[in-house]
C-alpha positions in Angstrom: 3.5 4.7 2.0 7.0 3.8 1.0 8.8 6.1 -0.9 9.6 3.6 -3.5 5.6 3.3 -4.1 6.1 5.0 -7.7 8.9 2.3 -8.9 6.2 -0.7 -7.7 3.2 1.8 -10.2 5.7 2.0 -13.1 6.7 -1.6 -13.3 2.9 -2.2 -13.0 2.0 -0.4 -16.2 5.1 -2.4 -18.1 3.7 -4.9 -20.6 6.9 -6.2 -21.4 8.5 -9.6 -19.9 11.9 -7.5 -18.9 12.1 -3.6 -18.0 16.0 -3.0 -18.2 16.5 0.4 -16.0 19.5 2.2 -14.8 19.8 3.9 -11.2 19.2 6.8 -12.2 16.1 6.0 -14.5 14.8 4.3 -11.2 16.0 7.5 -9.2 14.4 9.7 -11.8 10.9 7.4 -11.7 11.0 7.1 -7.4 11.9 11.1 -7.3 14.7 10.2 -4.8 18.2 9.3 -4.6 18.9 4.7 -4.1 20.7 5.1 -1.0 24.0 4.3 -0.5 24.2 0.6 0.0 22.4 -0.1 -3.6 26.4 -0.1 -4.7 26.8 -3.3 -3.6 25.2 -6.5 -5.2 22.9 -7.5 -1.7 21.1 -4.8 -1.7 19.3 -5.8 -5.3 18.9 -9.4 -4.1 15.3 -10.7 -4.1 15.3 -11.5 -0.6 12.5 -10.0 1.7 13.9 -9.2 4.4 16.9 -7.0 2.3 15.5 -3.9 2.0 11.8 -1.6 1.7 12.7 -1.2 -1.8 12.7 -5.5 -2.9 9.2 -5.5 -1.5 8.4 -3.1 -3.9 9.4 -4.6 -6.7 8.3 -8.3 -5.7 4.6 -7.0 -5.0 4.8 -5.2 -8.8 5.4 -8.7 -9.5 9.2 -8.5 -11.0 12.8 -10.0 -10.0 15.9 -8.6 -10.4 19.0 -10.3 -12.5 21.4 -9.2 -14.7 22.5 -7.0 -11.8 25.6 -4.3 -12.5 26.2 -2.3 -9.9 29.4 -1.0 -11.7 27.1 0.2 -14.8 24.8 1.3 -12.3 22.0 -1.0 -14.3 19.4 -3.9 -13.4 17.1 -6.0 -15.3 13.3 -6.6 -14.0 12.1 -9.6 -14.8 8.3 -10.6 -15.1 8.0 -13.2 -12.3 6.5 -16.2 -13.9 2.4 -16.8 -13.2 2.7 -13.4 -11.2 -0.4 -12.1 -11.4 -0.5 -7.7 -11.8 -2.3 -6.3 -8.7 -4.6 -3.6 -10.1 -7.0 -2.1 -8.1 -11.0 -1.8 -10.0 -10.3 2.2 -11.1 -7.4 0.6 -13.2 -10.0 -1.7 -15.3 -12.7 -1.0 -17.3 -15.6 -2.6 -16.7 -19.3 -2.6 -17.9 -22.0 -0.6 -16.0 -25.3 0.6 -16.3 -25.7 4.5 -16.9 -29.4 4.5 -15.8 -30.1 8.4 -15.5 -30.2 8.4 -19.4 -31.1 5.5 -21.3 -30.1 2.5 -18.7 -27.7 1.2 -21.1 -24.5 -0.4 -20.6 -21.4 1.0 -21.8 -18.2 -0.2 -21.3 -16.0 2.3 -19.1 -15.4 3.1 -15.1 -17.9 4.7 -13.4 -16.6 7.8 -11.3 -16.4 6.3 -7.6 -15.2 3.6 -8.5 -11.5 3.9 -7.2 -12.3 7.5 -6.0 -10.4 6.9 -2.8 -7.6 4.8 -4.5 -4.3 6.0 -2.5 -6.0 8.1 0.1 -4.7 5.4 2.7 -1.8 2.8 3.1 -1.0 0.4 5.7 2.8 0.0 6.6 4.5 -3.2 5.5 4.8 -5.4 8.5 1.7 -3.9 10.1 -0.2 -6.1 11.7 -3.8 -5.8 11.1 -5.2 -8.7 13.2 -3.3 -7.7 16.9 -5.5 -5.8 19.1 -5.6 -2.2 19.5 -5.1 -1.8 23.5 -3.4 -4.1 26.4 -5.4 -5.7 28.5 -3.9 -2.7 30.8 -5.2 -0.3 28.8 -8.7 -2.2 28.3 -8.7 -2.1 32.0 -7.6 1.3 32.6 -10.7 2.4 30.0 -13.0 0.4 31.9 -12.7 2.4 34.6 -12.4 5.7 33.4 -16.5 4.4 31.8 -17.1 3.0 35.3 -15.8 6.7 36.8 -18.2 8.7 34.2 -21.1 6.2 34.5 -20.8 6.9 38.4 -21.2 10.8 38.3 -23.8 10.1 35.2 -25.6 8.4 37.8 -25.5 11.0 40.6 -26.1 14.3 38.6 -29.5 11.6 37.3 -30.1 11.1 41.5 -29.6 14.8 42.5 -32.0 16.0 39.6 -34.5 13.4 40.6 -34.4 15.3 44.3 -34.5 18.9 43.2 
């Protein structure tokens, strides 16, 4: 979970095409202090690879501009065709309440996004690599191959008893 998270929720719930902020309204909505290097105009670039931070605010679907790192101000813009990620608790959707009447009623019912935050995967963590070496695979191989063994002999020395 970055720590910037809260900036990426609160552009989320903007409606409007640009969300002018100052640092410290962006310090005051992330409940931490930019760090040093957002004085100089890099840092608020919309590259990728900048900082944790652009991520953020590329994934909430916004750009900077109008960048003033004098004023200590920065314009979000709505990135155009961007579509707002927002998880199913954050919609409200039709459902059929079926212990009373088995009507539908427009609302969220309550598991829906129950577990909403409880987890979240680093950025540049790779889901798809595998979870052990082919050392490791081997080492665990034997260790089973070990256990299976003495399985196998307290199973022979009970059979003699």
């Amino acid at each position: 979970m970055s720590k910037y998270d809260r900036l990426a929720a609160y552009l989320r719930e903007q409606d409007r095409e640009q969300v002018p902020m100052t640092f410290a309204e962006i310090e005051r909505v992330v409940g931490t202090k930019l760090p040093s290097s957002q004085k100089h105009q890099a840092w608020w670039s919309n590259s990728t690879s900048n900082n944790v931070m652009t991520r953020v605010w590329l994934d909430a679907g916004y750009r900077t501009e109008q960048v003033d790192t004098a004023a200590r101000k920065v314009v979000f813009r709505r990135i155009a065709g961007a579509s707002v990620h927002r998880g199913m608790a954050d919609v409200a959707r039709e459902f059929t309440h079926t212990a009373n009447t088995g009507e539908k009623k427009l609302g969220r019912h309550s598991l829906i996004g129950c577990m909403k935050g409880t987890f979240t995967i680093e950025p540049g963590y790779d889901l798809t690599s595998p979870m052990f070496t082919e050392e490791e695979w081997a080492q665990i191989e034997k260790e089973m191959e070990e256990d299976w063994d003495q399985i196998e002999q307290g199973m022979n020395n009970q059979g003699k008893k």
